[in-house]
C-alpha positions as CSV (number, residue, x, y, z in Angstrom):
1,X,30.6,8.2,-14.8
2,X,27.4,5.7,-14.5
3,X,24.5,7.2,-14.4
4,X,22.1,6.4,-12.0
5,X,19.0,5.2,-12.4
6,X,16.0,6.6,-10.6
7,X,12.4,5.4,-10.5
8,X,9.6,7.4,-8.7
9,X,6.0,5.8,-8.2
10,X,3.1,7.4,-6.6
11,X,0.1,6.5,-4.9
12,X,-3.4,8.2,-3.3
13,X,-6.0,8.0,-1.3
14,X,-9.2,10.4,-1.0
15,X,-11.0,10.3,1.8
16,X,-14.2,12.6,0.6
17,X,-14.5,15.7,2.3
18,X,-11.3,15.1,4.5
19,X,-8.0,15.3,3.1
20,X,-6.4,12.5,1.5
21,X,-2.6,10.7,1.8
22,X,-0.5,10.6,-1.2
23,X,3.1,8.4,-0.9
24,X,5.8,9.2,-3.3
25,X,8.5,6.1,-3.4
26,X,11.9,7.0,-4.9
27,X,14.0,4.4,-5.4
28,X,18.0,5.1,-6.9
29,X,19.9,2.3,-7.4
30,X,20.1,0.4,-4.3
31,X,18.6,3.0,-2.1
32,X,15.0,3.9,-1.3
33,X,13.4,7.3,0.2
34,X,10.6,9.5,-0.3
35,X,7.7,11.7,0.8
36,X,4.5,11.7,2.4
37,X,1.7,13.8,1.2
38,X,-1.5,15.5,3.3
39,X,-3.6,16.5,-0.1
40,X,-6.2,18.6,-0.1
41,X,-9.9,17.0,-0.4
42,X,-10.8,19.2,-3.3
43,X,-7.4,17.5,-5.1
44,X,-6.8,14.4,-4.0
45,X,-4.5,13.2,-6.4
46,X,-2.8,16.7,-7.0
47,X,0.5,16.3,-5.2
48,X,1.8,19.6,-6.1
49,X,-1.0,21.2,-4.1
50,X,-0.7,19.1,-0.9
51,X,1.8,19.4,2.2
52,X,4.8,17.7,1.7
53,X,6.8,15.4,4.5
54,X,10.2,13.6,4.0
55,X,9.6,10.0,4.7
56,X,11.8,8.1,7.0
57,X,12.6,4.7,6.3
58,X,12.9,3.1,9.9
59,X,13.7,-0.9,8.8
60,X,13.9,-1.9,5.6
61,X,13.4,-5.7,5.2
62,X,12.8,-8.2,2.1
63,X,8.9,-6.8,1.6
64,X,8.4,-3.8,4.2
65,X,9.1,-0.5,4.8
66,X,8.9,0.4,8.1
67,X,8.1,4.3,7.7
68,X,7.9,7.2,9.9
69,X,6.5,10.8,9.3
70,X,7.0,13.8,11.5
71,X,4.9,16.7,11.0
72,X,5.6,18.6,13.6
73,X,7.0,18.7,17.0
74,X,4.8,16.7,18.9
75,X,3.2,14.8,16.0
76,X,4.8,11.6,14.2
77,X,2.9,8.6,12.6
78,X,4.6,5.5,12.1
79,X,3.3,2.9,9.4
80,X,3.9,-0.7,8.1
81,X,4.7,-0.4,3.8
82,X,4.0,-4.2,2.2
83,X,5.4,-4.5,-1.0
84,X,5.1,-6.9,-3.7
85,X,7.9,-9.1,-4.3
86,X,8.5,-7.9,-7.7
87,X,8.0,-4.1,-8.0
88,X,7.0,-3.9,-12.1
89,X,7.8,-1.2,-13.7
90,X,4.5,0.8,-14.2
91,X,2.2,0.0,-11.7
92,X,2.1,-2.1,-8.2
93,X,-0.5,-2.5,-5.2
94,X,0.7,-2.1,-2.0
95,X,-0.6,-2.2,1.5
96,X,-0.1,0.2,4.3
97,X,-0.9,-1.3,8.0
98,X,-0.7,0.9,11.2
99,X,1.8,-1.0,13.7
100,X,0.6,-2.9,16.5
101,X,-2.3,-5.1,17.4
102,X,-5.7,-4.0,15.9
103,X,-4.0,-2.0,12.7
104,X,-6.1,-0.8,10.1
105,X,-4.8,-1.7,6.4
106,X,-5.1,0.4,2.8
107,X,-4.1,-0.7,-0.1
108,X,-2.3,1.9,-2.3
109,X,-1.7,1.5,-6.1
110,X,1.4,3.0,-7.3
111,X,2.2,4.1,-10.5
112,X,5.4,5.5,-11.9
113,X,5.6,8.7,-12.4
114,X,9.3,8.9,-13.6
């Protein structure tokens, strides 16, 4: 049996006093998922202590993710992921854009975590 071969990168945001995004990217063999983070302000780059939400790839095209997160009934954001052409290994930048005209971009820089 091959085993498979899983990378996981993450990446954060802190917003201050409001709480922060984290993204975590998992990518096994040909397939990619992950999850989307509400972190606490005090802990912005502790994951473990943050809300977790799976992340749903809409589309998945050449250099874009198009992503979707539902936290709750009524409540779903849906977000452009840019990649870089060539994920390395360690570490990548990447850029989030809200869909639609006016979107706001972020860069996030990932790093591999396993």
């Amino acid at each position: 049996v091959p085993m498979s071969s899983v990378a996981v990168w993450r990446a954060s945001n802190d917003y201050g006093d409001k709480p922060g995004n984290g993204i975590e990217l998992i990518m096994e063999n040909d397939n990619v998922s992950g999850r989307f983070f509400v972190l606490e302000p005090e802990r912005p780059r502790d994951f473990d202590a943050g809300l977790a939400f799976p992340l749903n790839i809409v589309e998945r095209r050449a250099t874009e993710l198009v992503c979707e997160v539902r936290f709750n009934e009524t409540l779903t954001d849906r977000f452009v992921l840019k990649l870089p052409k060539h994920i390395s290994q360690n570490k990548f930048t990447a850029t989030i854009e809200d869909p639609g005209p006016g979107g706001v971009a972020r860069e996030f820089v990932f790093r591999r975590v396993k």
